[in-house]
N, CA, C and O atoms as a DFTB+ gen file, in Angstrom:
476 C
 N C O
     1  1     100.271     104.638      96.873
     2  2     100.841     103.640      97.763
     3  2      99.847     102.518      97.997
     4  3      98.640     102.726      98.121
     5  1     100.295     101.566      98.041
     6  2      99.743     100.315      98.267
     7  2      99.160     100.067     100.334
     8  3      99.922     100.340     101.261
     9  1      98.306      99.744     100.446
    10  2      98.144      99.234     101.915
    11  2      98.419      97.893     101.849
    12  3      98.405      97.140     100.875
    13  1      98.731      97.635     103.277
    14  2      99.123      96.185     103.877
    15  2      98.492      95.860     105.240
    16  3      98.498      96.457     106.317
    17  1      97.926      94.665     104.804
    18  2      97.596      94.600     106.309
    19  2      98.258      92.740     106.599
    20  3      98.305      91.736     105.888
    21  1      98.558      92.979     107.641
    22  2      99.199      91.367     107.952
    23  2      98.332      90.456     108.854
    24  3      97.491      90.844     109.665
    25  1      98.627      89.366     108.618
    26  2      97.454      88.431     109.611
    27  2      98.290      87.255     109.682
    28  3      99.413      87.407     109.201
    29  1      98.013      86.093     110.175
    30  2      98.935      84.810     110.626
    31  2      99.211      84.272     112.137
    32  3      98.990      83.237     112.765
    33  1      99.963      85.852     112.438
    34  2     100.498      85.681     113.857
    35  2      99.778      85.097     114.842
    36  3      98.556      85.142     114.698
    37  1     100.404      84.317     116.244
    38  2      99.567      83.606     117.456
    39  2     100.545      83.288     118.120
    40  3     101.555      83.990     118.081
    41  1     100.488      82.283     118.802
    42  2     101.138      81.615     120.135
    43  2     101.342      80.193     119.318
    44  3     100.469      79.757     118.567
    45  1     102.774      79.431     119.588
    46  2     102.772      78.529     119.013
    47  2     103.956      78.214     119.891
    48  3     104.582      79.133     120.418
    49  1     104.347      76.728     120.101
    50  2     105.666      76.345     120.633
    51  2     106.795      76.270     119.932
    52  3     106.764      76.133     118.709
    53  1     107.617      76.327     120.430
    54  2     109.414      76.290     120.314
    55  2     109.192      75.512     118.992
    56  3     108.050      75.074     119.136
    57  1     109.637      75.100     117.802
    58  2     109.891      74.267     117.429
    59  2     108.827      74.476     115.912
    60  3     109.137      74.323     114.731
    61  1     107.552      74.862     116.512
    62  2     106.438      74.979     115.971
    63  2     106.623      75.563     114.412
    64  3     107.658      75.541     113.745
    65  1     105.266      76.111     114.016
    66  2     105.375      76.910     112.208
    67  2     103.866      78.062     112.661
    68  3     102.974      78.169     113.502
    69  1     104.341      78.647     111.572
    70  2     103.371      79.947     111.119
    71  2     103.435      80.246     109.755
    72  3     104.433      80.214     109.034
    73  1     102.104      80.586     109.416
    74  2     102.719      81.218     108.243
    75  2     101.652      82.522     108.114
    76  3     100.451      82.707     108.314
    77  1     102.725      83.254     107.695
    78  2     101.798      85.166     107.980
    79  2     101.416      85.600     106.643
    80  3     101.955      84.890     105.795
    81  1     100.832      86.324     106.256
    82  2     100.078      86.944     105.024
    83  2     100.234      88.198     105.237
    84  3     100.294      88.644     106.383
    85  1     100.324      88.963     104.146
    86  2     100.178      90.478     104.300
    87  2      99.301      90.715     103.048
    88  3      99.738      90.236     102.002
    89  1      98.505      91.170     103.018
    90  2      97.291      91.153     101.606
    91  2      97.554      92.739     101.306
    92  3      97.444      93.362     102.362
    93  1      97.720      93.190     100.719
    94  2      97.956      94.524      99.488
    95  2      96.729      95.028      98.972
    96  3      95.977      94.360      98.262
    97  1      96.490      96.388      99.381
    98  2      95.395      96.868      98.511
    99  2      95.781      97.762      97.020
   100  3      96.720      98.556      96.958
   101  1      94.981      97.492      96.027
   102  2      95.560      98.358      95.123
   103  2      95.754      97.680      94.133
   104  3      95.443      96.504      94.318
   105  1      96.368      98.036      92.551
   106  2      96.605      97.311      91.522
   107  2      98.100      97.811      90.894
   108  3      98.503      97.949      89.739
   109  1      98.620      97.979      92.002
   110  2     100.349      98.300      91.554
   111  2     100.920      96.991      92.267
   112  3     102.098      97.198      91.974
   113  1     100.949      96.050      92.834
   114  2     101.461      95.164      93.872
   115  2     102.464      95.046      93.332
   116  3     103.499      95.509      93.812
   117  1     102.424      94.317      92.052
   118  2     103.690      93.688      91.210
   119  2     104.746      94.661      91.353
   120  3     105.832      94.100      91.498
   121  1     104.812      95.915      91.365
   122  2     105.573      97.389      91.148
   123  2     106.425      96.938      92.277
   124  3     107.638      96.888      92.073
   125  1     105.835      96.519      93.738
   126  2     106.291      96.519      94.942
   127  2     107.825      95.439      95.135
   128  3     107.988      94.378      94.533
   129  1     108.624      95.945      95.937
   130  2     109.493      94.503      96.270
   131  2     108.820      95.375      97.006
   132  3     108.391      96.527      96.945
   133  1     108.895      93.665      98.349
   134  2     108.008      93.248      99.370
   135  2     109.455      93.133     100.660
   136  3     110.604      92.855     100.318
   137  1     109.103      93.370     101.881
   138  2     109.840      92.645     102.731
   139  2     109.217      92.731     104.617
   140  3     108.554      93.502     105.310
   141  1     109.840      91.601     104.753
   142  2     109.175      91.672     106.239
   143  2     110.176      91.714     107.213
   144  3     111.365      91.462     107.017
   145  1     109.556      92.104     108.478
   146  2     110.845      92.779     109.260
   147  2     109.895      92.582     110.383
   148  3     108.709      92.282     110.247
   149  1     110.814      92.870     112.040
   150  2     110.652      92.372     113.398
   151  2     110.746      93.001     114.311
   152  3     111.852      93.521     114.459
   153  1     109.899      93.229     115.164
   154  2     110.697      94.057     116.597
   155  2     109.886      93.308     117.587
   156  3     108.698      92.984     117.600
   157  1     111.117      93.080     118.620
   158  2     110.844      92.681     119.725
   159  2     111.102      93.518     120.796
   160  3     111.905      94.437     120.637
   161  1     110.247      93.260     122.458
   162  2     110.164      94.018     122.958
   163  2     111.300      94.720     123.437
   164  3     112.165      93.859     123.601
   165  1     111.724      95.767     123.728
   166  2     112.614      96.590     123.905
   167  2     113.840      96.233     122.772
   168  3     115.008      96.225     123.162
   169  1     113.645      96.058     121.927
   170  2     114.983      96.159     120.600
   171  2     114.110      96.700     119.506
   172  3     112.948      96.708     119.100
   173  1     115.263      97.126     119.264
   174  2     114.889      97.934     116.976
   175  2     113.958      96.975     116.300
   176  3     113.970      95.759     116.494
   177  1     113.141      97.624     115.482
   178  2     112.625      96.915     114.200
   179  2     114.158      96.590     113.769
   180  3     115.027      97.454     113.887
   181  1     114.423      95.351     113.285
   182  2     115.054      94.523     112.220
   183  2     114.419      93.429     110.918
   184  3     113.356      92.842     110.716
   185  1     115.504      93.537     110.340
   186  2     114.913      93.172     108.796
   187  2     114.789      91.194     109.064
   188  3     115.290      90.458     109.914
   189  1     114.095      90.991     108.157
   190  2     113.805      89.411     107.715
   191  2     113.880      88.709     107.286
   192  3     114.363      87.586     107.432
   193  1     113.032      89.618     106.126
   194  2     113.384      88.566     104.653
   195  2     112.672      89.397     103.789
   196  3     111.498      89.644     104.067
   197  1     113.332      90.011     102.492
   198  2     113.099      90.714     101.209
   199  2     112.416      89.738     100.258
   200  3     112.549      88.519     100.367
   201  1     111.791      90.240      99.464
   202  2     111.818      89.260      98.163
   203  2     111.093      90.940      96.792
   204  3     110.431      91.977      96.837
   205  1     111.926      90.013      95.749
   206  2     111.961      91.373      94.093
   207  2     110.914      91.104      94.202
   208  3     110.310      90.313      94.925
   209  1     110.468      92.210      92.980
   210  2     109.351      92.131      92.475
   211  2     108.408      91.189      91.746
   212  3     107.186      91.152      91.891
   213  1     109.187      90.393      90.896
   214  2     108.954      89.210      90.308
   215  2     108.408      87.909      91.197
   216  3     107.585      87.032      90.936
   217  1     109.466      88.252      92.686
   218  2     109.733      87.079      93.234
   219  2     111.067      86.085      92.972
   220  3     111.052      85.119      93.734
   221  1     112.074      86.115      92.168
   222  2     112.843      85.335      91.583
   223  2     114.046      85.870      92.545
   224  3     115.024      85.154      92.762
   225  1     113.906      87.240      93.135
   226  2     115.130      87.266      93.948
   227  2     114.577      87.039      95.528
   228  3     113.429      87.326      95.868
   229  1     115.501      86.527      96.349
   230  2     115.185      86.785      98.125
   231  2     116.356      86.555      98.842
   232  3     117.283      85.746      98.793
   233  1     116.033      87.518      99.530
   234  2     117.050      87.097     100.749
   235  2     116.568      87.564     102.311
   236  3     115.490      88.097     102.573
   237  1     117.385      87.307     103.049
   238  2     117.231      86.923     104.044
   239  2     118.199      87.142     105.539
   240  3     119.419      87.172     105.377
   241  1     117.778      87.256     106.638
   242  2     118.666      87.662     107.680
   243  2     119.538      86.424     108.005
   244  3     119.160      85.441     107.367
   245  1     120.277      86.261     108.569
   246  2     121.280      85.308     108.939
   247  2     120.598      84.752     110.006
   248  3     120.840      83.556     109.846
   249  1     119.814      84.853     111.114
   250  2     119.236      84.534     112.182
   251  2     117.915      83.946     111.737
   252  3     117.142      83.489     112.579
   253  1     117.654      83.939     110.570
   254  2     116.111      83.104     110.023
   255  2     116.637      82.173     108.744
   256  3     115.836      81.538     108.058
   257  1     117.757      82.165     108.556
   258  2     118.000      81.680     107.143
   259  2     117.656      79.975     107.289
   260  3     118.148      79.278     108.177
   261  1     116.963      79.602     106.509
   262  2     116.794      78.048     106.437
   263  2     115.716      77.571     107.206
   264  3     115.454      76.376     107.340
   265  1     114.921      78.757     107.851
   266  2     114.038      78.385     108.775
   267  2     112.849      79.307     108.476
   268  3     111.778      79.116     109.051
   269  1     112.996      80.219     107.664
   270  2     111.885      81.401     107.595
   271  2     112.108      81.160     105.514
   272  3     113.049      80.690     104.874
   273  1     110.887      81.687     105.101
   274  2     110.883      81.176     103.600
   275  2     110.072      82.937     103.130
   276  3     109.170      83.379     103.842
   277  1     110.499      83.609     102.073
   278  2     109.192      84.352     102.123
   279  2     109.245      84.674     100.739
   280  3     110.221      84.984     100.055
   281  1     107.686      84.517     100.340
   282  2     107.057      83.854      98.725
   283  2     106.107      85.173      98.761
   284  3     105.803      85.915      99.695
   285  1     105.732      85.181      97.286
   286  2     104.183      86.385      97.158
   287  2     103.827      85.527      95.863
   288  3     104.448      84.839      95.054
   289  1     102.393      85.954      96.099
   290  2     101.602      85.850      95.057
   291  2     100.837      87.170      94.285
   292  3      99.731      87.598      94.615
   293  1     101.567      87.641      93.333
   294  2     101.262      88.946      92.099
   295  2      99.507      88.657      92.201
   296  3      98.688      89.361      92.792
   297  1      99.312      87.663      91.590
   298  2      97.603      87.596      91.598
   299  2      96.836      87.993      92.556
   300  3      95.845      88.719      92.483
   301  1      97.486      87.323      93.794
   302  2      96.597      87.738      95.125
   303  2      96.947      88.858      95.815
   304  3      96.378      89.176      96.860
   305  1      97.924      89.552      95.273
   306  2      98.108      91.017      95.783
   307  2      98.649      90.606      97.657
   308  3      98.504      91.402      98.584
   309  1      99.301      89.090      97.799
   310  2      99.833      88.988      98.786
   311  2     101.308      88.068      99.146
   312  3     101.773      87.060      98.615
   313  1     101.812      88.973     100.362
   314  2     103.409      88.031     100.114
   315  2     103.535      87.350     101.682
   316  3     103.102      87.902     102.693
   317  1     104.227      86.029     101.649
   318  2     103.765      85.725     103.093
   319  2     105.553      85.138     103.491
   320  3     106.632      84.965     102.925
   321  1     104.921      85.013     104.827
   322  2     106.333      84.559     105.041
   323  2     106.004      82.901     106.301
   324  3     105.451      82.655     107.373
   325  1     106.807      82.171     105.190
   326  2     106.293      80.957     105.868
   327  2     107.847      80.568     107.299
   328  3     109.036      80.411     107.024
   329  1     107.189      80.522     108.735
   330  2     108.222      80.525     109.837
   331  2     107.827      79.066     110.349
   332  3     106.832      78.573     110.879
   333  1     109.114      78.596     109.928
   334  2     109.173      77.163     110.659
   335  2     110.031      77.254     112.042
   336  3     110.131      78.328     112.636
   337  1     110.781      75.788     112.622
   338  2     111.280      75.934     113.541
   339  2     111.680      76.745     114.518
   340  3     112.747      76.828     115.126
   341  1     110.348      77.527     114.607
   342  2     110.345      78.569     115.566
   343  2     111.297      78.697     117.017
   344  3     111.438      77.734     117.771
   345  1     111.736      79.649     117.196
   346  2     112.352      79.756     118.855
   347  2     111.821      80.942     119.726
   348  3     111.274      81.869     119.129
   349  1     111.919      80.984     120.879
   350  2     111.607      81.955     121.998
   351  2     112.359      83.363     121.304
   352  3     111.653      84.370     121.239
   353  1     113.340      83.415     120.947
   354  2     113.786      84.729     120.295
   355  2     113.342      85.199     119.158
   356  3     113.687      86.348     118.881
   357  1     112.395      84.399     118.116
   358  2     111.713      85.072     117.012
   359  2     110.506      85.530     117.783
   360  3     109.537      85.632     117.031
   361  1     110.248      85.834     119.004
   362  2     108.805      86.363     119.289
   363  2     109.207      88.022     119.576
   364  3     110.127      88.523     120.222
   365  1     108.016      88.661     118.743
   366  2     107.986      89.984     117.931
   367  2     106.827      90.290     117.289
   368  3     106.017      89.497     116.808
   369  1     106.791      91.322     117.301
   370  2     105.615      91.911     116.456
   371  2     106.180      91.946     114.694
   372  3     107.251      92.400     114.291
   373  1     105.557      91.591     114.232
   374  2     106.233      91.296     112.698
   375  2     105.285      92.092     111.625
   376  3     104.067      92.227     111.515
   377  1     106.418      92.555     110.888
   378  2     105.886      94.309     110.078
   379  2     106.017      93.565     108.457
   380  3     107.015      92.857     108.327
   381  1     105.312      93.648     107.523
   382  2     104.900      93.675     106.020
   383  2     105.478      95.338     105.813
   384  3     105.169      96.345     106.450
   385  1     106.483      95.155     104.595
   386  2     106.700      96.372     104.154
   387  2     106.791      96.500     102.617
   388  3     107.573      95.603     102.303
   389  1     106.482      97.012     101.721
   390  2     107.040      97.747     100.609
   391  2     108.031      99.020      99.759
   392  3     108.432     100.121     100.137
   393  1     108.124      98.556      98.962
   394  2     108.485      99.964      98.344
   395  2     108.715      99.830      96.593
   396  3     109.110      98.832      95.990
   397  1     108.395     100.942      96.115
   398  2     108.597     101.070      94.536
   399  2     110.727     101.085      94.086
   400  3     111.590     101.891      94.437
   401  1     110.846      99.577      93.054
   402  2     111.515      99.741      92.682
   403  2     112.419      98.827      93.194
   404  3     111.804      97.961      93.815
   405  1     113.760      98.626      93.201
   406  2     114.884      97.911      93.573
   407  2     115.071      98.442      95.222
   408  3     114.633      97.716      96.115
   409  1     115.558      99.381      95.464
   410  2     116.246     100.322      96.357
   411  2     115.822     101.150      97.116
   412  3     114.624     101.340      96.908
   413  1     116.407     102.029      98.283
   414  2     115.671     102.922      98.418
   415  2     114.830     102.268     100.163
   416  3     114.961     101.121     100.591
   417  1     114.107     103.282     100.777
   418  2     113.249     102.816     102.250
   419  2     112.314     101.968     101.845
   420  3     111.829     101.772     100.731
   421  1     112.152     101.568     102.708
   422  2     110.723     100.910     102.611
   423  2     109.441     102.047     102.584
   424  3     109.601     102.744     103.585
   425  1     108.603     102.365     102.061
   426  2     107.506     103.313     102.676
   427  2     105.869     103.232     102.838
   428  3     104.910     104.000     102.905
   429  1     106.187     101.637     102.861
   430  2     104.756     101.712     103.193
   431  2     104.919     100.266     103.935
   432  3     105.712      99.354     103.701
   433  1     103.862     100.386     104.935
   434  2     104.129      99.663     106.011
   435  2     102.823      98.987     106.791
   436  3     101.901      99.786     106.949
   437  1     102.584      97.591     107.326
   438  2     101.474      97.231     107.651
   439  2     101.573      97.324     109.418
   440  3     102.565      97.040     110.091
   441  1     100.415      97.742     109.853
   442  2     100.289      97.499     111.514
   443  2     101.061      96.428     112.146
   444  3     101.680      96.783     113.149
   445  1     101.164      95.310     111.830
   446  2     101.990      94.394     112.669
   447  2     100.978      93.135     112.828
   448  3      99.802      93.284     112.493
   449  1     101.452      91.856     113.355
   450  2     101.126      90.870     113.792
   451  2     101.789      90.162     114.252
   452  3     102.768      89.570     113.797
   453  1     101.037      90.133     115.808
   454  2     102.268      89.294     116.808
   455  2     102.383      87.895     116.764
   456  3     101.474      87.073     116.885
   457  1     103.894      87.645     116.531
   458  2     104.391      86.073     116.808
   459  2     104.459      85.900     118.423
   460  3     104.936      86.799     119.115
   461  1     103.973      84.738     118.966
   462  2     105.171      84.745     120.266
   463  2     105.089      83.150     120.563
   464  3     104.141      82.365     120.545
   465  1     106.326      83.010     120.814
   466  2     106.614      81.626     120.614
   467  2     107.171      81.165     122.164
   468  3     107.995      81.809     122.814
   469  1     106.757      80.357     122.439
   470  2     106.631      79.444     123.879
   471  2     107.777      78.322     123.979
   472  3     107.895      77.381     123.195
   473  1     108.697      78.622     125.213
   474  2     109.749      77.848     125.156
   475  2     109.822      76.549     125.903
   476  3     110.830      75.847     125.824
């Protein structure tokens, strides 16, 4: 299994941008589809934004679409997720996940890095 650790997150206003990193240890990365996902305080982890292995596929939650972007780089063993027009409701602790293959859980998972966005 691959490790993840995420970094990016801070305090930023309404309106504002971020952009988060999750760096990959290991030399399987490429193997990985990548995806990032959210929990805020007292609600479920929810999903974000996926992206294949290649990178050529992504998608995305309906509540970030057009406003959240999320890219990797195979070389750098990292996939980030670039958050624009931020709002008071994307503030969350935000999770880097993997897994081998198309399908299937996610199973490997980074500590978190908090967004929180100022209204």
């Amino acid at each position: 299994q691959v490790q993840l650790v995420e970094s990016g997150g801070g305090l930023v206003q309404a309106g504002g941008s971020l952009r988060l990193s999750c760096a990959a240890s290991g030399r399987t990365f490429s193997s990985y589809a990548m995806a990032w996902f959210r929990q805020a305080p007292g609600k479920e982890r929810e999903f974000v934004a996926a992206i294949s292995r290649s990178g050529v596929s992504r998608n995305y939650a309906d509540s970030v679409k057009g406003r959240f972007t999320i890219s990797r780089d195979n070389a750098k063993n990292t996939v980030y997720l670039q958050t624009n027009s931020l709002k008071a409701e994307d503030t969350a602790v935000y999770y880097c996940a993997g897994r081998l293959g198309s399908s299937g859980p996610y199973d490997c998972w980074g500590q978190g890095t908090q967004v929180t966005v100022s209204s």
